[in-house]
C-alpha positions in Angstrom: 0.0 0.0 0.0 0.7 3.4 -0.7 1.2 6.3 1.7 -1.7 8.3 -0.7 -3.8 4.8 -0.5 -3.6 5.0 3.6 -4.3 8.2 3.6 -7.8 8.2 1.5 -8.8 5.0 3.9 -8.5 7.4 6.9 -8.9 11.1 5.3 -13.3 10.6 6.2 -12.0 11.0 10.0 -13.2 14.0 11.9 -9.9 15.7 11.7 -9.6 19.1 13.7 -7.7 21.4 10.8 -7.4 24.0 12.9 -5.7 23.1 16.6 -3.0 20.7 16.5 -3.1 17.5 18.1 -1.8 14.7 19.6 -1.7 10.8 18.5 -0.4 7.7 18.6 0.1 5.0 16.1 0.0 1.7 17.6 2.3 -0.8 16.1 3.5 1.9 13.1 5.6 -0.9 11.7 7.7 1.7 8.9 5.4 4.6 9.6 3.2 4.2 6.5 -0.6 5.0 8.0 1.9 8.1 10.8 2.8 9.7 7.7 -0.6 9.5 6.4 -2.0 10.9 9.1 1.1 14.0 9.5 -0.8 14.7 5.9 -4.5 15.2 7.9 -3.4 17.1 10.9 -2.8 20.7 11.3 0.7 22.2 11.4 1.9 21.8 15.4 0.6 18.4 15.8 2.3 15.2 17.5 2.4 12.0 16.5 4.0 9.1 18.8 4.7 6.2 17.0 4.7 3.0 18.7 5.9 -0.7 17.6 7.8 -3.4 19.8 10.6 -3.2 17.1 13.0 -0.6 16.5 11.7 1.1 13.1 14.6 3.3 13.1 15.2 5.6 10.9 12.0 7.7 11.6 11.3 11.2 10.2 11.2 13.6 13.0 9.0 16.2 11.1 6.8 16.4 8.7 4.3 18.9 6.7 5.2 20.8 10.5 3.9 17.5 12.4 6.2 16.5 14.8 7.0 12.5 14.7 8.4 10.6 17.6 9.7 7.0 18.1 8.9 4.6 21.3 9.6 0.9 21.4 7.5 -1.0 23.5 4.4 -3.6 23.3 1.6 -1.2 23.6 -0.1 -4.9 24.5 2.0 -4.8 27.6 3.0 -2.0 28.5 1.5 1.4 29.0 1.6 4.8 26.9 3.5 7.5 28.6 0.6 9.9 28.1 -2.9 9.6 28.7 -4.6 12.9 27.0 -4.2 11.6 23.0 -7.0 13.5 20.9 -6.7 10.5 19.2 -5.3 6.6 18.4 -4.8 5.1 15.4 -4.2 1.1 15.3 -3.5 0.2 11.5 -3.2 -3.8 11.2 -2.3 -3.9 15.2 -5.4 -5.2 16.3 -5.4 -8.0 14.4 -2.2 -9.1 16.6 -4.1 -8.5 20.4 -5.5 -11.7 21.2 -7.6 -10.5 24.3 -9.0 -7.2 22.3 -11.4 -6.2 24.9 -8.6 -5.6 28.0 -6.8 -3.5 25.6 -9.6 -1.3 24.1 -10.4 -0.3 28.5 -6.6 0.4 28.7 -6.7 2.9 25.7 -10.0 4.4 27.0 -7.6 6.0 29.6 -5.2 7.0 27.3 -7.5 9.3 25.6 -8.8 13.0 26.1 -12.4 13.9 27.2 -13.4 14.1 23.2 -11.2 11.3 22.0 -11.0 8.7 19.2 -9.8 5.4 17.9 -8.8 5.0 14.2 -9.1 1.4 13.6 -7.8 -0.1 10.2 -8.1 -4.0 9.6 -9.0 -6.5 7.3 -12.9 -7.4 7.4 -11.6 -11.6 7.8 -12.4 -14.1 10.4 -9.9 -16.2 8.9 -6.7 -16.5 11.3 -3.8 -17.1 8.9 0.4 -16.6 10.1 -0.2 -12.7 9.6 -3.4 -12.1 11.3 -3.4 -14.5 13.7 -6.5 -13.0 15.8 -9.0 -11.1 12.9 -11.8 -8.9 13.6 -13.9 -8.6 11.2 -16.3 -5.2 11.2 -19.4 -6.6 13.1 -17.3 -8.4 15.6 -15.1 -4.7 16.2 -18.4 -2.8 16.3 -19.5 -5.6 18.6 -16.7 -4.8 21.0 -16.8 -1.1 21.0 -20.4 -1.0 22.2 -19.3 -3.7 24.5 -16.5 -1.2 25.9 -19.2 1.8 25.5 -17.7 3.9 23.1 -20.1 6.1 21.6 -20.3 5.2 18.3 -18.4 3.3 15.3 -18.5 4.9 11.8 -16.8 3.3 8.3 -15.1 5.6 7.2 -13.2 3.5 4.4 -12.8 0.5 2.4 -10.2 -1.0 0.1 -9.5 -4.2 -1.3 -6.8 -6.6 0.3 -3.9 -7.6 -1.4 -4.1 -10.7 0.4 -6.7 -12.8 -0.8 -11.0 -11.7 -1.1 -11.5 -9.9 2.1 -11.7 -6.3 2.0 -9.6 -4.3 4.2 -11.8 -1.4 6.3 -11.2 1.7 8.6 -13.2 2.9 11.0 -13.6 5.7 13.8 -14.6 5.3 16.7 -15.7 7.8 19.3 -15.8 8.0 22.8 -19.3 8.4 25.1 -19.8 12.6 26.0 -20.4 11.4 29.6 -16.3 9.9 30.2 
């Protein structure tokens, strides 16, 4: 995928263009869907990318977003900040085997008017590379499970990897957190 193709499956978001803010990418891998998003925020903004593997070398900057590097398992360990406007998990989730423990965790990890990005491919089928899927109605399942306040599409593309689409969604938190 392209950094232009991740960037139309998330560019439906309800991106502020006019404060900066602050996010995290959970399991960036190379930084593809980070840089995507630098491209949707306002000038100002921080992004901390996150992956249990050293991704190194990582932009620092970009369009005037500012880009950070931490390496931990955001499965087991905890984000050094808890007031993110928003998350993104690009083909993460896919990889949490208990989902539900980790969705609370990032709950508190987010501001009063916060979101999830969620991008994964719409499979039930376990294979080597997604060995826990979540397919859309299962992921909307667990979001009103976790009472978040809603769960809109906000993109679809076909998978390189076999029939199943891959899909984005945002996800919002309840007014009353």
């Amino acid at each position: 995928m392209t950094q232009s193709e991740a960037r139309r499956l998330i560019e439906e978001a309800g991106f502020n263009k006019n404060e900066p803010e602050k996010w995290a990418d959970l399991g960036c891998g190379s930084g593809l869907f980070s840089h995507a998003l630098a491209e949707l925020l306002p000038r100002e903004s921080e992004i901390l990318m996150v992956d249990k593997v050293n991704q190194a070398p990582i932009k620092s900057q970009m369009g005037g977003v500012h880009l950070e590097f931490l390496q931990i398992d955001f499965n087991e360990q905890s984000l050094p900040d808890s007031n993110f406007d928003g998350i993104l998990m690009a083909n993460s989730l896919h990889y949490v085997k208990n989902k539900k423990p980790l969705i609370q965790k990032l709950k508190t990890h987010l501001s009063e008017n916060g979101r999830l990005i969620i991008v994964e491919y719409d499979t039930v089928q376990s294979n080597p590379w997604i060995p826990y899927p979540i397919n859309l109605k299962q992921l909307e399942q667990l979001f009103v499970e976790a009472e978040f306040e809603s769960v809109r599409k906000i993109g679809e593309r076909p998978s390189r990897y076999g029939q199943k689409n891959m899909y984005a969604v945002e996800v919002l938190l309840t007014n009353d957190q």
